[in-house]
C-alpha positions as CSV (number, residue, x, y, z in Angstrom):
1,X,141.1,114.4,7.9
2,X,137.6,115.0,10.0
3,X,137.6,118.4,8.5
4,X,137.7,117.2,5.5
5,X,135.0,114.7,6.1
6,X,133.1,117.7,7.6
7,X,134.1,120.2,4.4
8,X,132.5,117.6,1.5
9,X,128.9,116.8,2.5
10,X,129.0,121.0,2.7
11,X,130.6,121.6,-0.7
12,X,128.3,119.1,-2.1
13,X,124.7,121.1,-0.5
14,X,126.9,124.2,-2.0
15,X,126.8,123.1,-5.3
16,X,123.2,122.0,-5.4
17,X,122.1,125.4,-4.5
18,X,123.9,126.9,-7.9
19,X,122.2,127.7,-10.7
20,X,123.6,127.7,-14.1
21,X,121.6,130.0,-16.8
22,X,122.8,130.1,-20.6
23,X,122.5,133.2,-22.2
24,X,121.6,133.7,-25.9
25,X,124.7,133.8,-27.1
26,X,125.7,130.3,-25.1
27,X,127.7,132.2,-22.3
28,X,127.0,130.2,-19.1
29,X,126.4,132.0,-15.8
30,X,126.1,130.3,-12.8
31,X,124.6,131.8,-9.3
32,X,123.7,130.6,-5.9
33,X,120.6,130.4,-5.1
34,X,120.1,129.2,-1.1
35,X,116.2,128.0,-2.1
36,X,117.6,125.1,-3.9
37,X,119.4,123.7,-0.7
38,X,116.1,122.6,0.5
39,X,115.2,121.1,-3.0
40,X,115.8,117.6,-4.3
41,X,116.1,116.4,-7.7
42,X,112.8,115.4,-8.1
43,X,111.1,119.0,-6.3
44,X,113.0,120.4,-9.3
45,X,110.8,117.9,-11.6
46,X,107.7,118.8,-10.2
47,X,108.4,122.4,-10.6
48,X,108.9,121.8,-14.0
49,X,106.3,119.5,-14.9
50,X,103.7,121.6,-13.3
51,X,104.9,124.9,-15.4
52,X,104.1,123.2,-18.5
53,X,101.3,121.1,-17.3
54,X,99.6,124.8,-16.6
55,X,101.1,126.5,-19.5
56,X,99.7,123.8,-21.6
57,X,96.1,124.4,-20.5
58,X,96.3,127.7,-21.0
59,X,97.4,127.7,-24.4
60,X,94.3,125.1,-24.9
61,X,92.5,127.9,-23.7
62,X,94.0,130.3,-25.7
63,X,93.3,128.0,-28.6
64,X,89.6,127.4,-28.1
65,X,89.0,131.4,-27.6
66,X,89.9,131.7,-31.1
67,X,88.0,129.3,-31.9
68,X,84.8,129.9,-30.6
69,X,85.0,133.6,-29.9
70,X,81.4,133.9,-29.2
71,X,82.2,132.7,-26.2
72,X,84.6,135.8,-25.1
73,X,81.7,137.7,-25.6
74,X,80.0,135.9,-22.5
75,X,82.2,137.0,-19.5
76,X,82.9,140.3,-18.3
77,X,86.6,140.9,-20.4
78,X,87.1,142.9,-23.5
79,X,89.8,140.8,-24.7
80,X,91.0,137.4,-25.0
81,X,94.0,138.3,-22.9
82,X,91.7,139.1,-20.6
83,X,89.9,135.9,-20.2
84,X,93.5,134.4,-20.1
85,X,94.2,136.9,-17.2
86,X,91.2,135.4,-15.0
87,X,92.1,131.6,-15.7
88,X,95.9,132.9,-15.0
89,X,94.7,133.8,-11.6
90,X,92.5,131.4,-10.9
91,X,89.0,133.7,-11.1
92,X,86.0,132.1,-11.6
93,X,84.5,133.1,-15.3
94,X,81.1,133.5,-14.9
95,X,78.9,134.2,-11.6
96,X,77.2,130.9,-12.0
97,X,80.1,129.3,-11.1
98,X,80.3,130.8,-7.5
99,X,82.0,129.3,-5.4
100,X,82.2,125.7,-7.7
101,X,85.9,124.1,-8.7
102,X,87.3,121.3,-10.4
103,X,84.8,118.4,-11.6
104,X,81.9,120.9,-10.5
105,X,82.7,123.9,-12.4
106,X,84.1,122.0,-15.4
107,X,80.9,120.5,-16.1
108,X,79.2,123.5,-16.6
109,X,80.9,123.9,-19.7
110,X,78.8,120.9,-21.1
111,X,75.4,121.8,-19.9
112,X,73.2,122.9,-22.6
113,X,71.2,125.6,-20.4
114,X,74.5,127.3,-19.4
115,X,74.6,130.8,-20.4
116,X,78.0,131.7,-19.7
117,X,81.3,131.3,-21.2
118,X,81.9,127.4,-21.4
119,X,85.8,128.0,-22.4
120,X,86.1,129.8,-19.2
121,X,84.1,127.4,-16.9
122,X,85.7,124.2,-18.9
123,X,89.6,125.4,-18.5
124,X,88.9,126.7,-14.7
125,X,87.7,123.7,-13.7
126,X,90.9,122.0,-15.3
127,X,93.0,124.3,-14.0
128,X,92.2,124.0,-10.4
129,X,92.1,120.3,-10.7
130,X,96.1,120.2,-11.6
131,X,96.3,123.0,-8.7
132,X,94.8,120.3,-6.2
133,X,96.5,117.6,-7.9
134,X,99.7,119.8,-6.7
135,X,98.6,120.2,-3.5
136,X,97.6,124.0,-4.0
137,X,101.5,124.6,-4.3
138,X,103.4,126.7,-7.2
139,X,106.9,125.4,-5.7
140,X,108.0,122.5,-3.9
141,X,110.6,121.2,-1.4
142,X,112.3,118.1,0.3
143,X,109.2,118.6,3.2
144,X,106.5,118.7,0.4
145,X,104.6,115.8,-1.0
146,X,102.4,114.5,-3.5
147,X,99.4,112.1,-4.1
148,X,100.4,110.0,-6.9
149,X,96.8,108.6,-7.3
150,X,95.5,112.9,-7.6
151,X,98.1,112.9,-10.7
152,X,96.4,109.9,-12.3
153,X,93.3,111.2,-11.8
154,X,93.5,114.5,-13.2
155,X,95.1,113.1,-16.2
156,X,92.2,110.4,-16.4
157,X,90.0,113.7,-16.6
158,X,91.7,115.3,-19.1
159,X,90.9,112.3,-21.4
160,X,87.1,112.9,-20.6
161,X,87.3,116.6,-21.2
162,X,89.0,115.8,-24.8
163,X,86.1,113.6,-25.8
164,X,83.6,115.4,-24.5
165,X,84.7,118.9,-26.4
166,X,84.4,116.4,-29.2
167,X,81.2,114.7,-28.9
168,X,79.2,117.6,-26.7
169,X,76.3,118.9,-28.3
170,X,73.1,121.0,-28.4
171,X,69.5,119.9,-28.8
172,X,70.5,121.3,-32.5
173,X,72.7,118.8,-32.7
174,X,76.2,121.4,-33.2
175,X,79.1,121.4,-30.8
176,X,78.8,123.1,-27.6
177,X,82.6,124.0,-28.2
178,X,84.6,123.6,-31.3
179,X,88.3,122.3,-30.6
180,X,89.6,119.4,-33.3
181,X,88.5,119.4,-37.3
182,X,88.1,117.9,-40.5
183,X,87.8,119.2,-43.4
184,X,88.8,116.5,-46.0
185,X,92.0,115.8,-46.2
186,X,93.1,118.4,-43.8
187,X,92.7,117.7,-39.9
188,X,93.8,119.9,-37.0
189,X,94.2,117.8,-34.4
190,X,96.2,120.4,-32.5
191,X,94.3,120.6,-28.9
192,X,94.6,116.8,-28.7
193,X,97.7,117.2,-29.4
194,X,98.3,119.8,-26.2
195,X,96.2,118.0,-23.9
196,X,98.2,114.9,-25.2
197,X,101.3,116.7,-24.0
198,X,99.7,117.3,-20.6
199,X,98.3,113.7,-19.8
200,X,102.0,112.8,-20.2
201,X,103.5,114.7,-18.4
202,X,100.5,114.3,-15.6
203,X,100.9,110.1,-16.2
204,X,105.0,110.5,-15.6
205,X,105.0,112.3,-12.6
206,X,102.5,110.2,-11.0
207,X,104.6,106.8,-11.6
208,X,107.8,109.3,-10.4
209,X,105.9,109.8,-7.4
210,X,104.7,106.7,-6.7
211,X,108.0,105.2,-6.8
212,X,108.9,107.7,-4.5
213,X,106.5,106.7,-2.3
214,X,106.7,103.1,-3.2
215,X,103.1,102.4,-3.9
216,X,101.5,101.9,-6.9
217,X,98.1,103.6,-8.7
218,X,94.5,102.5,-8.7
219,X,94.0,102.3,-12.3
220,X,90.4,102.5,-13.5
221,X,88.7,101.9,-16.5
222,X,85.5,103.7,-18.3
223,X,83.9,104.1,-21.4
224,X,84.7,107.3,-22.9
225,X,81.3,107.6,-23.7
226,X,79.8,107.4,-20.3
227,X,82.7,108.6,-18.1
228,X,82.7,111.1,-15.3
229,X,85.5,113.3,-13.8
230,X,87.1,111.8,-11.2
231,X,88.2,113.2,-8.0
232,X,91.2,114.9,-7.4
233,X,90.7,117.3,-4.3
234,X,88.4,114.4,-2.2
235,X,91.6,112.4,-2.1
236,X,94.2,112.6,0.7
């Protein structure tokens, strides 16, 4: 009977280590995979969520390249695969943005004596927001923790980004970037849309962690209009 006792808690750990994978034609294959022992439920969450929270920005990015492909012609890339390639890895755009991340390099993208290539600078600084909002981490484990108030944050800023990619404009008076437009009856809303998806995703993880944690987030409230980024890699 004690082996037995002793037996389940290991068949148990045995089975969350397999992985199941369903193959185009619906076959099922499963595999052990000895990383997932060290995993909870919700590590496998955050793995997820932070997948398509980054794959979402970058097809934003991808989106506003076509868009406003003047501004390809700004960085150092030939392509707009190329541009996607920096932001992939995290390079900075443009020398101007040096050594600057997050809120900092963001902003650039909004200045109206910025010469450089505001998609880049924009989707960088968004980009390494979520990567401090995770901690600088591309997988997690049962040791591994988040900041449930970084989350909220970073989805806060992409909220300030969308209207300000909407409202942002020259002494001229046009867009800085083009995203969203109207033409009559026909609108493409599609990058609110995407960043829509993300500030989700961003919003349900942070109440998931903060139940974890059992505490709660610091909700704050601005006018759109006169907003700022808030902090993400300051907090602790």
């Amino acid at each position: 009977m004690k082996r037995r006792r002793l037996l389940l808690p290991l068949a148990v750990a045995l089975l969350a280590g397999c992985a199941t994978e369903v193959g185009p034609d619906g076959s099922r294959h499963t595999t052990f995979q000895p990383k997932y022992l060290a995993k909870t439920e919700i590590d496998r969450v955050i793995d997820t969520v932070r997948g398509n929270v980054v794959d979402g920005l970058l097809k934003i990015a991808d989106k506003l390249y076509r868009r406003n492909p003047r501004e390809l012609r700004k960085g150092d890339w030939l392509t707009r695969e190329q541009a996607l390639a920096y932001l992939r890895e995290r390079q900075a755009p443009t020398p101007e943005i040096g050594h600057w991340r997050e809120t900092q390099a963001a902003l650039y993208a909004f200045r109206e004596d910025y010469q450089g290539d505001r998609i880049g600078a924009l989707m960088y600084g968004l980009l390494t927001m979520v990567d401090e909002a995770f901690e600088n981490r591309s997988e997690f484990f049962i040791i591994d923790d988040l900041n449930e108030q970084k989350l909220y944050n970073c989805a806060r800023n992409m909220e300030i980004a969308i209207w300000k990619l909407s409202n942002a404009r020259n002494a001229q008076g046009e867009l800085l970037i083009l995203s969203n437009e109207g033409d009559g009856q026909v609108r493409n809303l599609s990058f609110e849309r995407e960043f829509g998806r993300v500030i989700g995703l961003l919003d349900f993880l942070s109440q998931v962690v903060a139940d974890k944690n059992g505490r709660s987030v610091t909700r704050m409230t601005q006018s759109l209009a006169t907003a700022v980024f808030l902090p993400v890699g300051l907090l602790k």
